[in-house]
C-alpha positions in Angstrom: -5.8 -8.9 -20.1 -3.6 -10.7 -17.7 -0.2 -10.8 -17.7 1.4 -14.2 -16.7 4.5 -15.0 -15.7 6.2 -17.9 -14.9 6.4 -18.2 -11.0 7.9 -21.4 -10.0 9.8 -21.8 -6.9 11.8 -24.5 -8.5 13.4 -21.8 -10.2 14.9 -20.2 -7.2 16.5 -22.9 -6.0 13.7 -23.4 -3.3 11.9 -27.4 -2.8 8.3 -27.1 -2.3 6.3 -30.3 -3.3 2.8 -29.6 -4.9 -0.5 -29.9 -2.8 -3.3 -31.4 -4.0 -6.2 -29.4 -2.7 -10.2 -29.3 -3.9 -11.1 -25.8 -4.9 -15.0 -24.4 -5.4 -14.7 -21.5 -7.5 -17.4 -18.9 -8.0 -19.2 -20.2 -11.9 -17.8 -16.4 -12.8 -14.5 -16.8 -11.3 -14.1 -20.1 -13.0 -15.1 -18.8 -16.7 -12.7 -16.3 -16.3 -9.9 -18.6 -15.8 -11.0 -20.7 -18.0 -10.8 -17.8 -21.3 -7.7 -16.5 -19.6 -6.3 -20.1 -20.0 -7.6 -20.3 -23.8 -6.6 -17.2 -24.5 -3.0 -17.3 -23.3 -2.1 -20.8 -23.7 -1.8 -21.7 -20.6 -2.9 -24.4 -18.0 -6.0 -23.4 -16.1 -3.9 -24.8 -13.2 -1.0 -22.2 -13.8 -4.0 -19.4 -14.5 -5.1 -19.8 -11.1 -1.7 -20.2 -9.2 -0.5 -17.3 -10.7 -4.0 -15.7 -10.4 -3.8 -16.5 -6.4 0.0 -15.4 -6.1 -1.3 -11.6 -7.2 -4.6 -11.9 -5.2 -2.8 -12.9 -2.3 -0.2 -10.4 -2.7 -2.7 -7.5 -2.8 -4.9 -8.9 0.0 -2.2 -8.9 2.5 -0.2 -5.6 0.9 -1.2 -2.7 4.3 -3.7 -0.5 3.1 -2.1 3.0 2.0 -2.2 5.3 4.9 -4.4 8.8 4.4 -2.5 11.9 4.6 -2.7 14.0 7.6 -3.7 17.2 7.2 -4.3 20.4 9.6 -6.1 23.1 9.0 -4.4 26.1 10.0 -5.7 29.0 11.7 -4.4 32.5 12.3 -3.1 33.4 15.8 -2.5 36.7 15.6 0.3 38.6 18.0 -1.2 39.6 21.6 -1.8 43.2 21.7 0.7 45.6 23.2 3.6 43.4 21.0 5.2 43.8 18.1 7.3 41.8 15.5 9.2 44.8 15.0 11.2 44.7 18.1 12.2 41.0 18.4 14.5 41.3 21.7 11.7 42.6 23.4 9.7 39.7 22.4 12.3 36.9 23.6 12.0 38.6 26.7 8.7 38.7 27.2 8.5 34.8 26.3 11.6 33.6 28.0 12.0 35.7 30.5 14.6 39.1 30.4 17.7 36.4 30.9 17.2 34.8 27.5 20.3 36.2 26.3 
């Protein structure tokens, strides 16, 4: 079912004349409309203004962006150090005048 709201831009104050405009709608798009109309008791014309105000809205929204992921890998310590003394690896990856 669709929802309908009003959505004028009288309402906000805003001046906007209304365009006359021929429109060829797909036989299926049109049925739609026109039960939505019947079954909301609503203008076909409002149907498909509000109809084209949502379309529009979700056509130009930016498509949601995919998360980036790594896949991690285990790099292990070079041989001949140890966690266990962390000084002496400081100094062996800054130099001995880390400190």
């Amino acid at each position: 079912m669709i929802a309908v709201a009003h959505l004028d831009n009288l309402d906000k104050g805003i001046t906007m004349s209304c365009m006359r405009t021929t429109l060829t709608l797909d036989p299926d798009v049109a049925a739609k409309a026109k039960k939505s109309a019947a079954k909301l008791h609503k203008p076909f014309k409002q149907i498909i203004n509000t109809a084209l105000r949502i379309g529009l809205d979700e056509v130009l929204r930016p498509p949601r962006a995919k998360p980036y992921r790594t896949k991690g890998r285990p790099l292990g310590l070079r041989a001949g150090l140890s966690y266990d003394n962390i000084s002496e690896l400081l100094a062996h990856a800054e130099g001995e005048e880390h400190r």
